[in-house]
Z-matrix of the N, CA and C atoms (Angstrom, degrees):
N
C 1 1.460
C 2 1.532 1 109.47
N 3 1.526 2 105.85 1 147.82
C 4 1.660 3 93.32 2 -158.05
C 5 1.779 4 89.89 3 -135.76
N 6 1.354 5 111.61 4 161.34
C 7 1.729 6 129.24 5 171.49
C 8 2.007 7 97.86 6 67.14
N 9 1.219 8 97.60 7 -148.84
C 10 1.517 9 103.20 8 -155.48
C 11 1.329 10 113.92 9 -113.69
N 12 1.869 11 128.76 10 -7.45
C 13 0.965 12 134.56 11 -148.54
C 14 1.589 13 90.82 12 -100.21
N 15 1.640 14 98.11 13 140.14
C 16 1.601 15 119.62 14 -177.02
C 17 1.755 16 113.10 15 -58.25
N 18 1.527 17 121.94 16 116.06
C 19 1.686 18 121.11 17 -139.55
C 20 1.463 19 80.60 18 -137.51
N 21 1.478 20 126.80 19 163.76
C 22 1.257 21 149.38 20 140.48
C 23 1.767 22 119.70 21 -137.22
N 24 1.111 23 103.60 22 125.30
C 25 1.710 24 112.18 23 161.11
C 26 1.466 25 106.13 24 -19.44
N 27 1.331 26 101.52 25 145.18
C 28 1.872 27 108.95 26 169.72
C 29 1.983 28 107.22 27 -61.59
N 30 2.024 29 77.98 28 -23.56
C 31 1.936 30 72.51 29 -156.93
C 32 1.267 31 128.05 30 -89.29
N 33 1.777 32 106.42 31 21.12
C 34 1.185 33 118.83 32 179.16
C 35 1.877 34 108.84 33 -113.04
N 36 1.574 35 99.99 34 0.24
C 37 1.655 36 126.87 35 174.05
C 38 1.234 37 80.27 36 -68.87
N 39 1.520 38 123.16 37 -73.87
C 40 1.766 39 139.42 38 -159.54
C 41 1.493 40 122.90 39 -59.31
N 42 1.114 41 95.56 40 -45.70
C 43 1.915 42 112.87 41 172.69
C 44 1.580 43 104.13 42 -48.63
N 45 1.344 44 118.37 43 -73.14
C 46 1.067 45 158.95 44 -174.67
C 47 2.020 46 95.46 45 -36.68
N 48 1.442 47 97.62 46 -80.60
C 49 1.440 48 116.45 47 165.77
C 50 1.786 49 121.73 48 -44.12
N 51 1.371 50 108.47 49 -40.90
C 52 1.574 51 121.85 50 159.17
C 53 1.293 52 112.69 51 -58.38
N 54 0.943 53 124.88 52 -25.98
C 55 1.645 54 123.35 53 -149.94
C 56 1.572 55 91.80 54 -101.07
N 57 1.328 56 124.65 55 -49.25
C 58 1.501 57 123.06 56 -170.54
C 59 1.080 58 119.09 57 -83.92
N 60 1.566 59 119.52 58 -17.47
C 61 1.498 60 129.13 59 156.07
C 62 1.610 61 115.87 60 -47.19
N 63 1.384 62 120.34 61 -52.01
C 64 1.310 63 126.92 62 -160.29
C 65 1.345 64 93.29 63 -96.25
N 66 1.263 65 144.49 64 -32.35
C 67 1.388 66 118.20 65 -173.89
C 68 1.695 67 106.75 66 -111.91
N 69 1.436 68 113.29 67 15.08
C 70 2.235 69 109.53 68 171.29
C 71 1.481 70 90.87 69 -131.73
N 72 1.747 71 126.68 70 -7.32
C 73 1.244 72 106.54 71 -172.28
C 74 1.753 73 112.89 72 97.85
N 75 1.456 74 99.45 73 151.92
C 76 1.879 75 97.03 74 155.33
C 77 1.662 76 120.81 75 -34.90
N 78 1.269 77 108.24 76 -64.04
C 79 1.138 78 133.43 77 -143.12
C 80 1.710 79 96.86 78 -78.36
N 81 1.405 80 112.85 79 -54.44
C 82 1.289 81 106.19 80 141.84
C 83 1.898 82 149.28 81 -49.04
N 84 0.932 83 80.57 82 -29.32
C 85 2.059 84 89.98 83 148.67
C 86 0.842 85 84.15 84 -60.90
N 87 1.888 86 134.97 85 -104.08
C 88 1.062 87 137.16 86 -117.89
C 89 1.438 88 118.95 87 -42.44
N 90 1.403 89 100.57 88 -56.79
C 91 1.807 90 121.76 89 173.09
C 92 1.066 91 92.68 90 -48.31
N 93 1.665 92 154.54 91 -54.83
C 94 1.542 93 126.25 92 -174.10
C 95 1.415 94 100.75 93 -69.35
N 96 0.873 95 123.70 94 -53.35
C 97 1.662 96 103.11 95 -158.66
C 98 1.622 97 109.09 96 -94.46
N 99 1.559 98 111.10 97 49.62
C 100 1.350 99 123.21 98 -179.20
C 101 1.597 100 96.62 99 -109.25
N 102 1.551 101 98.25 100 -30.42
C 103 1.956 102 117.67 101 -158.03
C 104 1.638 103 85.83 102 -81.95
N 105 1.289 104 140.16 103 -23.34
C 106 1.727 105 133.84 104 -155.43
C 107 1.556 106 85.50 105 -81.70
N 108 0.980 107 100.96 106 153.25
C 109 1.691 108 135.52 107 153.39
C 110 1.444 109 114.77 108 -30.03
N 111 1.351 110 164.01 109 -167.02
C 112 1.021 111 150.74 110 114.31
C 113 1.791 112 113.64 111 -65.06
N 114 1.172 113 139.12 112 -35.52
C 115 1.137 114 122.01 113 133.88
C 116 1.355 115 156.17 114 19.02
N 117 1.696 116 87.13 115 -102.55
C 118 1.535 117 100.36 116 164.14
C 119 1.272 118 118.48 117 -58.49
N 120 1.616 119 119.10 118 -48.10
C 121 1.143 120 122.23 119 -165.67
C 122 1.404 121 111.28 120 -55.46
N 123 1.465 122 124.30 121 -38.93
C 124 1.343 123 108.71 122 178.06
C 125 1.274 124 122.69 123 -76.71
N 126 1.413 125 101.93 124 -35.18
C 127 1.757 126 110.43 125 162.82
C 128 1.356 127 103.68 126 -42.31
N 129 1.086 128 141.15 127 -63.04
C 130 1.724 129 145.77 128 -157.99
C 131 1.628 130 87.78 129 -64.83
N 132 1.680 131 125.14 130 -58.14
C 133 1.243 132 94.07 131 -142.82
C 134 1.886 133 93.72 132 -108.07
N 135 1.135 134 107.93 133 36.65
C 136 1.592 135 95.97 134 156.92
C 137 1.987 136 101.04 135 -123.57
N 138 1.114 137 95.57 136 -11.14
C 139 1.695 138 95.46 137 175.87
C 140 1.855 139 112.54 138 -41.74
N 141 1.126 140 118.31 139 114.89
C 142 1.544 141 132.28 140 156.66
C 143 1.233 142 122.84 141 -70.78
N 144 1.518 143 138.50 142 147.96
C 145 1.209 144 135.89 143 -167.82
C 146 1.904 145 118.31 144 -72.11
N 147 1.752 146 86.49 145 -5.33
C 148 1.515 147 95.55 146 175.43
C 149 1.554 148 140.52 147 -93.14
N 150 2.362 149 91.56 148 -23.33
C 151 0.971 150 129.50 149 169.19
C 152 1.459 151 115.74 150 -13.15
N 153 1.400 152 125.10 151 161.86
C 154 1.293 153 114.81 152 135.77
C 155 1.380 154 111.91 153 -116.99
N 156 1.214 155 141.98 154 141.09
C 157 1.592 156 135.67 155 -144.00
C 158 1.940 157 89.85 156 -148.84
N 159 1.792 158 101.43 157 126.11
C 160 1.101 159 96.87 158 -178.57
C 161 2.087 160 128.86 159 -66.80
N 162 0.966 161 121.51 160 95.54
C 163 1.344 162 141.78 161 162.39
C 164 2.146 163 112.25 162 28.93
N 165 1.658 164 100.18 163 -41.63
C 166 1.391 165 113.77 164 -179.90
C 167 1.818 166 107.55 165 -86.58
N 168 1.304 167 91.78 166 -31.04
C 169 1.920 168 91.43 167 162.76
C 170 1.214 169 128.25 168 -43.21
N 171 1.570 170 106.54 169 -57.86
C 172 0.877 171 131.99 170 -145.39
C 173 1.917 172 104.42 171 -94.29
N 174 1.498 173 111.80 172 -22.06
C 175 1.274 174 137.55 173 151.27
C 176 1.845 175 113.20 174 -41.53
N 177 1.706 176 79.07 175 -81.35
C 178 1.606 177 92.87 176 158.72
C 179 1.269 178 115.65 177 -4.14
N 180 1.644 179 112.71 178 -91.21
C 181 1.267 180 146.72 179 -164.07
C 182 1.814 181 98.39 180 -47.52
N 183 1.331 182 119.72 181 -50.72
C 184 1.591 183 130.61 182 -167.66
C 185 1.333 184 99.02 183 -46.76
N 186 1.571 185 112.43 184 -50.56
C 187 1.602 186 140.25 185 -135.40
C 188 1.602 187 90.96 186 -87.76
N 189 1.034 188 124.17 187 -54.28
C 190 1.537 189 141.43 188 -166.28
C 191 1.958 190 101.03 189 -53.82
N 192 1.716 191 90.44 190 -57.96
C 193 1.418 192 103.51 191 -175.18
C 194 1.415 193 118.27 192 -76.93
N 195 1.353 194 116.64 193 -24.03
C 196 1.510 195 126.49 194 174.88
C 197 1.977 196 94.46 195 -73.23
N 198 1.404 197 126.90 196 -37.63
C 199 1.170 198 107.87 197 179.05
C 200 1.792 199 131.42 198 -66.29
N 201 2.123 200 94.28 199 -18.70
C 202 1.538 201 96.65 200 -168.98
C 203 1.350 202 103.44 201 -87.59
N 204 1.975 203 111.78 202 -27.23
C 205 1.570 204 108.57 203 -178.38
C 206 1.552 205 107.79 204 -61.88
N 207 1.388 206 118.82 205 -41.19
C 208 1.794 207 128.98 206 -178.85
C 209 1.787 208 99.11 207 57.01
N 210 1.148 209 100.52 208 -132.23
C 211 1.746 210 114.79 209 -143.14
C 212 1.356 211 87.00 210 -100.25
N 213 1.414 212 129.66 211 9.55
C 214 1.445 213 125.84 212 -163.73
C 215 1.648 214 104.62 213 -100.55
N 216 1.167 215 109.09 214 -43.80
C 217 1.642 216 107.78 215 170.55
C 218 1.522 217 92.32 216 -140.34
N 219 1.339 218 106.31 217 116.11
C 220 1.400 219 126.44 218 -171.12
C 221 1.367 220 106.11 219 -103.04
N 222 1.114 221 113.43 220 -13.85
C 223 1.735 222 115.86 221 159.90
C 224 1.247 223 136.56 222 -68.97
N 225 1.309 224 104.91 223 -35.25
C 226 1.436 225 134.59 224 -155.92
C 227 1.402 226 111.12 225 -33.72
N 228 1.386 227 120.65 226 -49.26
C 229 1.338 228 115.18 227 -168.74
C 230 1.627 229 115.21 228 -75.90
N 231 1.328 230 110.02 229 -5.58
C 232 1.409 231 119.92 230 165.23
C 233 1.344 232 126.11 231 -81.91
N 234 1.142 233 100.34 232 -14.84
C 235 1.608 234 120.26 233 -175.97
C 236 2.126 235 98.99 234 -101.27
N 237 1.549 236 101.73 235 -24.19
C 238 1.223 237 81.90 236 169.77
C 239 1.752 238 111.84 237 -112.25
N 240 0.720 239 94.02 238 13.47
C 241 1.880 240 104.10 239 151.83
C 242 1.346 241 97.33 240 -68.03
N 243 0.992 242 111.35 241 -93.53
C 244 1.630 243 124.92 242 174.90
C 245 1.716 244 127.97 243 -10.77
N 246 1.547 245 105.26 244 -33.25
C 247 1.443 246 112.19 245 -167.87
C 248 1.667 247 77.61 246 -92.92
N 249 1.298 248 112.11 247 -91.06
C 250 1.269 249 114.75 248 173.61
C 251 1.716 250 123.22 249 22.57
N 252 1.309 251 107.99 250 -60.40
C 253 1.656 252 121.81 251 -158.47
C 254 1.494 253 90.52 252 -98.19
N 255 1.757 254 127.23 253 -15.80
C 256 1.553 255 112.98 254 -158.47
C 257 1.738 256 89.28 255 -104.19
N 258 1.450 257 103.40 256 -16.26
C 259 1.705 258 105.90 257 -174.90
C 260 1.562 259 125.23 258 -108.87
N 261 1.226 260 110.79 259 -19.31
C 262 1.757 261 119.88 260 -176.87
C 263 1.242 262 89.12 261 -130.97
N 264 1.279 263 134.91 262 -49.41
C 265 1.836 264 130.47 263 -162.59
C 266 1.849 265 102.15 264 -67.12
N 267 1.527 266 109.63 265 -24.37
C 268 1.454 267 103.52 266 -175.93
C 269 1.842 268 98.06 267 -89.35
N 270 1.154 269 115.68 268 -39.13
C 271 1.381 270 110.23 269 179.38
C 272 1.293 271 128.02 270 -64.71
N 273 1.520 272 116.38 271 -20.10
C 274 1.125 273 116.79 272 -178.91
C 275 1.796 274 118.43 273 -118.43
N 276 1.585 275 105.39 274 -9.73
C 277 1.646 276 110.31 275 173.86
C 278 1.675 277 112.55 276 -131.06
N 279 1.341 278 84.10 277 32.78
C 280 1.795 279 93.54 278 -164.25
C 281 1.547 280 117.58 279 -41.50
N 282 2.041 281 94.50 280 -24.30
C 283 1.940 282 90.70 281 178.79
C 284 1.188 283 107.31 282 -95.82
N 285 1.560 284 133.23 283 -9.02
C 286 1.222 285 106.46 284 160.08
C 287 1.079 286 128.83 285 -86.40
N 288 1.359 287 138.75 286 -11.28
C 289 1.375 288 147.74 287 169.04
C 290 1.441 289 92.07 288 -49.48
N 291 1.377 290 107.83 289 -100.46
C 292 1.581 291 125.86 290 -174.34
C 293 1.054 292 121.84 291 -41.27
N 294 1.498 293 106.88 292 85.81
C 295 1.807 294 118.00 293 177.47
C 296 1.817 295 118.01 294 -115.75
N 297 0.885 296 117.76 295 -179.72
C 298 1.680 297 117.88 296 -166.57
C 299 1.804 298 83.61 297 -76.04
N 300 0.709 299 119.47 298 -22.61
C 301 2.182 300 108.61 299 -173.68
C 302 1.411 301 85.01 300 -169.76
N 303 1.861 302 87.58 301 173.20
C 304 1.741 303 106.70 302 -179.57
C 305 1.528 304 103.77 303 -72.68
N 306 1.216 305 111.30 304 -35.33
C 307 1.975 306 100.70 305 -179.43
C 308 1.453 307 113.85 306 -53.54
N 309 1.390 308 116.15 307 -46.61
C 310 1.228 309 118.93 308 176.50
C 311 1.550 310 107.44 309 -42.89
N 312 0.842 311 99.68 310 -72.66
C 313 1.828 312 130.76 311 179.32
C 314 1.863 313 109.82 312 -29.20
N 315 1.237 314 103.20 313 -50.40
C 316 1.372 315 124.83 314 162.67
C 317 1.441 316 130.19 315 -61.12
N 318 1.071 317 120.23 316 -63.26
C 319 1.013 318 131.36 317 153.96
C 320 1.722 319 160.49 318 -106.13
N 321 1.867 320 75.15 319 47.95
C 322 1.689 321 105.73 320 -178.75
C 323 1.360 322 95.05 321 -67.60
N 324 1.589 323 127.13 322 -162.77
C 325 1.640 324 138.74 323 -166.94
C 326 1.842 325 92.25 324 -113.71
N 327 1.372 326 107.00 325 -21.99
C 328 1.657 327 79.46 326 -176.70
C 329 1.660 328 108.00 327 -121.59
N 330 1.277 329 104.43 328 145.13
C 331 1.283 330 130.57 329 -159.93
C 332 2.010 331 116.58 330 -77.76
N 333 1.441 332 105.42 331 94.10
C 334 1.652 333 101.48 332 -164.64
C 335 1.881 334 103.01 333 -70.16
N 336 1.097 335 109.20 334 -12.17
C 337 1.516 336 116.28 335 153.93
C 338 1.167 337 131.38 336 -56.14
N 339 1.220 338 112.57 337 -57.56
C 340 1.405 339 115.85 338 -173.09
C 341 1.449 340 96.92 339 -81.20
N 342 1.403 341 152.56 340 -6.13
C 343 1.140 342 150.81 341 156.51
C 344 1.463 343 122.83 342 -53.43
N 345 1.334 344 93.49 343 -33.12
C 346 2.073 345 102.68 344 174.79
C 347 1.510 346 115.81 345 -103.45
N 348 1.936 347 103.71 346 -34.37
C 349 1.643 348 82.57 347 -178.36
C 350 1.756 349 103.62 348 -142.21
N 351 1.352 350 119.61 349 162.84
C 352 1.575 351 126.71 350 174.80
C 353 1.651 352 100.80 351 -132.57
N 354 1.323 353 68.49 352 137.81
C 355 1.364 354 157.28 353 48.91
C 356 1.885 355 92.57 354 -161.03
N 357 1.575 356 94.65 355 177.04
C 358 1.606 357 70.96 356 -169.74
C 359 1.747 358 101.28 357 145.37
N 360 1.238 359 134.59 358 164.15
C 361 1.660 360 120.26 359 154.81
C 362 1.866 361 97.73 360 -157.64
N 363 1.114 362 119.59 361 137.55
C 364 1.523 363 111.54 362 139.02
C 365 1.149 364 140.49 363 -85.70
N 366 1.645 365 118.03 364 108.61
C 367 1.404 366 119.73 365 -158.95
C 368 1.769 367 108.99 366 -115.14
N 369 1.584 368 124.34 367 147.65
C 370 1.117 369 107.36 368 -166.68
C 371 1.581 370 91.01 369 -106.91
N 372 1.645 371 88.57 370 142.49
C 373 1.750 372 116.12 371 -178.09
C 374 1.419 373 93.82 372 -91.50
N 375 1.283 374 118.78 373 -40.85
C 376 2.142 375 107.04 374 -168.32
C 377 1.260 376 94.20 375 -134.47
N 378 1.482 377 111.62 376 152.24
C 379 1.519 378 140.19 377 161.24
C 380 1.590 379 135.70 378 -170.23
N 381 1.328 380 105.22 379 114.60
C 382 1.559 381 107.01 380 -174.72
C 383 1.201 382 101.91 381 -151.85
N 384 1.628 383 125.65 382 132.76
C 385 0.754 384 143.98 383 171.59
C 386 1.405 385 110.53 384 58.92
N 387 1.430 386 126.73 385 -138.81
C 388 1.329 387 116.66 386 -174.68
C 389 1.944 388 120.20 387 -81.17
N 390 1.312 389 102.38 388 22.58
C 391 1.363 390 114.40 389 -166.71
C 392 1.427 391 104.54 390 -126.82
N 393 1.266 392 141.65 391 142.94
C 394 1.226 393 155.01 392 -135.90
C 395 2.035 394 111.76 393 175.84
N 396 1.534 395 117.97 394 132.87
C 397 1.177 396 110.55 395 163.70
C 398 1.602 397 114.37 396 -127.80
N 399 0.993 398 118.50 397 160.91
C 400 1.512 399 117.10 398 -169.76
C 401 1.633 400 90.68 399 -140.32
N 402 1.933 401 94.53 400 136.45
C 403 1.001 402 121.15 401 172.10
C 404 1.843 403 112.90 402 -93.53
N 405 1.883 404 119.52 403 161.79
C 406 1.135 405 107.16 404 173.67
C 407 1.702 406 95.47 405 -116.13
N 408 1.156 407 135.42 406 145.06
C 409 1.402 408 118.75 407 -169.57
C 410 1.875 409 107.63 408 -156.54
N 411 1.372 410 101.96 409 106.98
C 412 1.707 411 116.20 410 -178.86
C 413 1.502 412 112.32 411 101.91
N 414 1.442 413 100.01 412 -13.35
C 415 1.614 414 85.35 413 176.79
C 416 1.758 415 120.08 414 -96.58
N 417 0.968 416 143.38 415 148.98
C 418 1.306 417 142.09 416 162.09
C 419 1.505 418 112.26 417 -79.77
N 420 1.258 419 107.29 418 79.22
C 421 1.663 420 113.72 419 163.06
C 422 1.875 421 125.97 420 -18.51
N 423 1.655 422 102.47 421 -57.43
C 424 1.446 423 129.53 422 175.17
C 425 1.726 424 106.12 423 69.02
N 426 1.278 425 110.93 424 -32.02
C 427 1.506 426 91.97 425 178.43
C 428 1.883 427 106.41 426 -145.44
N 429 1.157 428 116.69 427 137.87
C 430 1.657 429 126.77 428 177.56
C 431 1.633 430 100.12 429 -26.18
N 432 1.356 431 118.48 430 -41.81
C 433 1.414 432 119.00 431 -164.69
C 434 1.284 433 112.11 432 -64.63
N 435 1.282 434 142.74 433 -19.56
C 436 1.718 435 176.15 434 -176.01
C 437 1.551 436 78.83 435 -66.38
N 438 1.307 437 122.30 436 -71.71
C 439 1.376 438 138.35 437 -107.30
C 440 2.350 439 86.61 438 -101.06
N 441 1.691 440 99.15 439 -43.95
C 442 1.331 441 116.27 440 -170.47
C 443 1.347 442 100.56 441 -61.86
N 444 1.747 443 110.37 442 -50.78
C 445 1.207 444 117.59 443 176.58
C 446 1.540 445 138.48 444 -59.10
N 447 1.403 446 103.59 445 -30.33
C 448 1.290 447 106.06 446 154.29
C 449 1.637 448 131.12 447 -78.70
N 450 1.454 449 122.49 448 -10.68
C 451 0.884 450 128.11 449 139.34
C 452 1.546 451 137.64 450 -33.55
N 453 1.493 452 106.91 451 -70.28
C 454 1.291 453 116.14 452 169.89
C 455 2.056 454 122.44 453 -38.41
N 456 1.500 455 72.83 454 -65.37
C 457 1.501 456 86.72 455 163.84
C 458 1.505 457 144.57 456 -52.26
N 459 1.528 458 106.91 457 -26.71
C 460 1.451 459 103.10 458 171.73
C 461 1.482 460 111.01 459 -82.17
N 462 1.699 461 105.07 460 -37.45
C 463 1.529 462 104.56 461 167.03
C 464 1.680 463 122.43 462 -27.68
N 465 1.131 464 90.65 463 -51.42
C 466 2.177 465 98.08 464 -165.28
C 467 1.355 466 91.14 465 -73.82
N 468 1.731 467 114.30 466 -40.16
C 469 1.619 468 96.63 467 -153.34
C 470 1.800 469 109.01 468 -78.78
N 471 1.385 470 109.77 469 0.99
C 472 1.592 471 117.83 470 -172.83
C 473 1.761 472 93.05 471 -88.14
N 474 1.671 473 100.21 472 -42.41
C 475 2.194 474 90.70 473 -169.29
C 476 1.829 475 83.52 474 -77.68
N 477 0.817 476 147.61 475 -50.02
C 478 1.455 477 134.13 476 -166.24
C 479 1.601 478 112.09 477 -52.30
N 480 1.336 479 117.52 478 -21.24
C 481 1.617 480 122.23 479 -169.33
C 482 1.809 481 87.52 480 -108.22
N 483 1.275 482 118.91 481 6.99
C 484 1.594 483 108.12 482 178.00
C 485 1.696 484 116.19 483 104.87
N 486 0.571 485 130.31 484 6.40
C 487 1.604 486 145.33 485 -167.79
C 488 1.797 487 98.99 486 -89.19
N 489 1.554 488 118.16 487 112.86
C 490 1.041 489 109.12 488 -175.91
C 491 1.866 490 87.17 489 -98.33
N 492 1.688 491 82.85 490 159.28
C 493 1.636 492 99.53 491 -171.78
C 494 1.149 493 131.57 492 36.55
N 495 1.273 494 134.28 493 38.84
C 496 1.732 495 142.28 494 -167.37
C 497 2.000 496 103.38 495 -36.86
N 498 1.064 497 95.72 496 158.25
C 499 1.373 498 99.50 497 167.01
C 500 1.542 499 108.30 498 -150.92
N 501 1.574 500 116.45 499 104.32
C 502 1.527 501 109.49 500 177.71
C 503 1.612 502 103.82 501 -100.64
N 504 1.289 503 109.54 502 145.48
C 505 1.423 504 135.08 503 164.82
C 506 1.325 505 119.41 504 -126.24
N 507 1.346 506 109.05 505 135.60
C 508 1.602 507 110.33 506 -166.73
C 509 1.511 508 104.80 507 -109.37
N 510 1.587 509 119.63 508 88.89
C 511 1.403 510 110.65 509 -149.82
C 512 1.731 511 112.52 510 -99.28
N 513 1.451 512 115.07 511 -17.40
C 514 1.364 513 113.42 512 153.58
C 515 1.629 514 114.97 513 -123.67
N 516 1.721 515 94.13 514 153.18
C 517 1.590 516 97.76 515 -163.53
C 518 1.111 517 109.96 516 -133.24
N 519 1.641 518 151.49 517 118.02
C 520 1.055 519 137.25 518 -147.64
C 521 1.771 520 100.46 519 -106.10
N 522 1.349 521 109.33 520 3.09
C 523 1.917 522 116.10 521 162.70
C 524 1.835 523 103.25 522 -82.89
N 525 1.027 524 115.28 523 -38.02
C 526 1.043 525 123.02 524 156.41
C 527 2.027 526 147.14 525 -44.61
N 528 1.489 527 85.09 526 -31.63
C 529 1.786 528 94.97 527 170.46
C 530 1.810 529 84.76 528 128.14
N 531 1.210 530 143.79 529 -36.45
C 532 1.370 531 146.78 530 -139.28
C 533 1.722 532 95.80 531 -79.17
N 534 1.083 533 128.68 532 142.82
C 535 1.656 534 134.65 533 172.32
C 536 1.386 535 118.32 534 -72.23
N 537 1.701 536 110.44 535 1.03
C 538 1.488 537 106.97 536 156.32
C 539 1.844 538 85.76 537 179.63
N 540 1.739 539 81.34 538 174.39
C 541 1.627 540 110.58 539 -177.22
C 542 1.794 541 107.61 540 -73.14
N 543 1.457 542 152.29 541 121.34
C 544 0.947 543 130.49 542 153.73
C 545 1.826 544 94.36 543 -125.93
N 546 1.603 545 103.84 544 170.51
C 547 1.310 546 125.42 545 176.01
C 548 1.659 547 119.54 546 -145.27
N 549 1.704 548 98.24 547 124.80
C 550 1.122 549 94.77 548 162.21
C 551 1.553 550 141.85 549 -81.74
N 552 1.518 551 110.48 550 132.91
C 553 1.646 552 92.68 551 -172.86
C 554 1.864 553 94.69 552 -100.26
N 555 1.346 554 115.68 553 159.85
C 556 1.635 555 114.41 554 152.41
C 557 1.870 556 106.85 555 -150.01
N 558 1.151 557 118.71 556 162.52
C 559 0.889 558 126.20 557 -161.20
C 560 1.621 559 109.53 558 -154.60
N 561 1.688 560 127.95 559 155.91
C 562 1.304 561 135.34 560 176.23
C 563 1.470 562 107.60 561 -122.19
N 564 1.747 563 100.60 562 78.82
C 565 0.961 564 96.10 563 151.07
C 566 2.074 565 108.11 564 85.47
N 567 1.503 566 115.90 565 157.97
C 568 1.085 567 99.87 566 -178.80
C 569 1.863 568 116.51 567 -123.37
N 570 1.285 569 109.16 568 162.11
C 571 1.536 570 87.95 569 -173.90
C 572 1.630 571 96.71 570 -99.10
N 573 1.456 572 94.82 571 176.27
C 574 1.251 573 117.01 572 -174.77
C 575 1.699 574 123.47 573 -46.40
N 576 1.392 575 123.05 574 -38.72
C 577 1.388 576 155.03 575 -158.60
C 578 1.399 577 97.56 576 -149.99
N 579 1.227 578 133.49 577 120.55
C 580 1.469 579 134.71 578 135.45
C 581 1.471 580 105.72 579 -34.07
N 582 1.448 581 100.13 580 150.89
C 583 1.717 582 123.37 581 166.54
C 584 1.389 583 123.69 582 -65.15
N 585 0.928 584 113.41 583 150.02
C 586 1.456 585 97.51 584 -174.35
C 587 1.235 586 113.49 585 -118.17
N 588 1.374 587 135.96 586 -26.67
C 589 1.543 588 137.01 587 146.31
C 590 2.147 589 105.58 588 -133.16
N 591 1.168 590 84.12 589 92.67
C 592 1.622 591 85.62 590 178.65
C 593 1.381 592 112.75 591 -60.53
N 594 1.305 593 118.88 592 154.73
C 595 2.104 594 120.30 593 -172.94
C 596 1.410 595 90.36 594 -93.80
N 597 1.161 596 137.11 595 -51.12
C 598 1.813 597 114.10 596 -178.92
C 599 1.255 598 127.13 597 -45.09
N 600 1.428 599 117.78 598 126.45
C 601 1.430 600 134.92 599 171.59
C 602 1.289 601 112.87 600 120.19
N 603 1.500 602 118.91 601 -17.95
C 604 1.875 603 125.29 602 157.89
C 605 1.342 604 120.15 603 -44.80
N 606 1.173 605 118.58 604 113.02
C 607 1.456 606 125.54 605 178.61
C 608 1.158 607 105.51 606 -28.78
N 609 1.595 608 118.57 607 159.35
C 610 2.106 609 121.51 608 176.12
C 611 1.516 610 84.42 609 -114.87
């Protein structure tokens, strides 16, 4: 991804689009991407997983689907963080996921951030022992749902690198009043073998 303008991967267009298929149905797609713009909508639905798709689209798209899930599963977009990283993030970064532990995993040289969005990096400020925090730094998030979603996602991607029981908390929020995004990760310990497609974060 190249210059300064706010970008996302096609394959978080697709993830995203996967995710609301299987847990509202076809028909439920449809109703989200009835609410898009004419615009977005075509942006969303010719986007490839290789794409680069401008950043407010792809917002769009969050906003649309955060309106059809509503007050009914108020998690959801954490759960589709979660699917996301256990279904396209393993198919397509499978060696960086799968590391001997989450530190490894964390603080390898290449950036599973900067792989989905620009400009921007998540870099970790603390780590010891089974506890770890991650900073968000240059990117403009713009909405909590950014923020939920990366949540979800570090969860899976910590038990997929071996991390038994992850626990992410997203403890400063810069939608919030805070001068940036950070998250806490913690974990019990590591298993023997990393996971290889963990079941948390599949639509119910």
């Amino acid at each position: 991804m190249n210059g300064t303008a706010m970008l996302a991967k096609g394959s978080t267009v697709r993830g995203t689009l996967d995710f609301v298929r299987e847990a509202l149905g076809a028909d439920g797609l449809e109703r989200v991407l009835a609410t898009l713009d004419p615009h977005a909508r075509e942006a969303v639905e010719r986007a490839t997983a290789t794409d680069e798709v401008d950043y407010d689209v792809l917002v769009a798209l969050w906003q649309a689907a955060d309106t059809a899930f509503g007050a009914t599963d108020p998690e959801w977009m954490e759960r589709a963080g979660g699917y996301s990283i256990a279904r396209g993030g393993t198919a397509m970064y499978g060696g960086i996921l799968r590391k001997k532990d989450p530190i490894e995993f964390l603080t390898q040289s290449v950036s599973l951030f900067r792989l989905y969005y620009h400009p921007g990096d998540m870099t970790v400020v603390e780590h010891e022992g089974n506890r770890a925090v991650l900073r968000l730094v240059g990117f403009d998030a713009r909405t909590g749902l950014f923020c939920r979603r990366q949540t979800g996602g570090l969860a899976m991607a910590l038990e997929i690198a071996g991390g038994e029981k992850p626990v992410v908390r997203h403890v400063r929020c810069t939608q919030e009043g805070d001068a940036y995004c950070e998250w806490e990760m913690t974990w019990q310990g590591v298993e023997r073998a990393p996971r290889e497609t963990p079941g948390r974060g599949v639509p119910r």
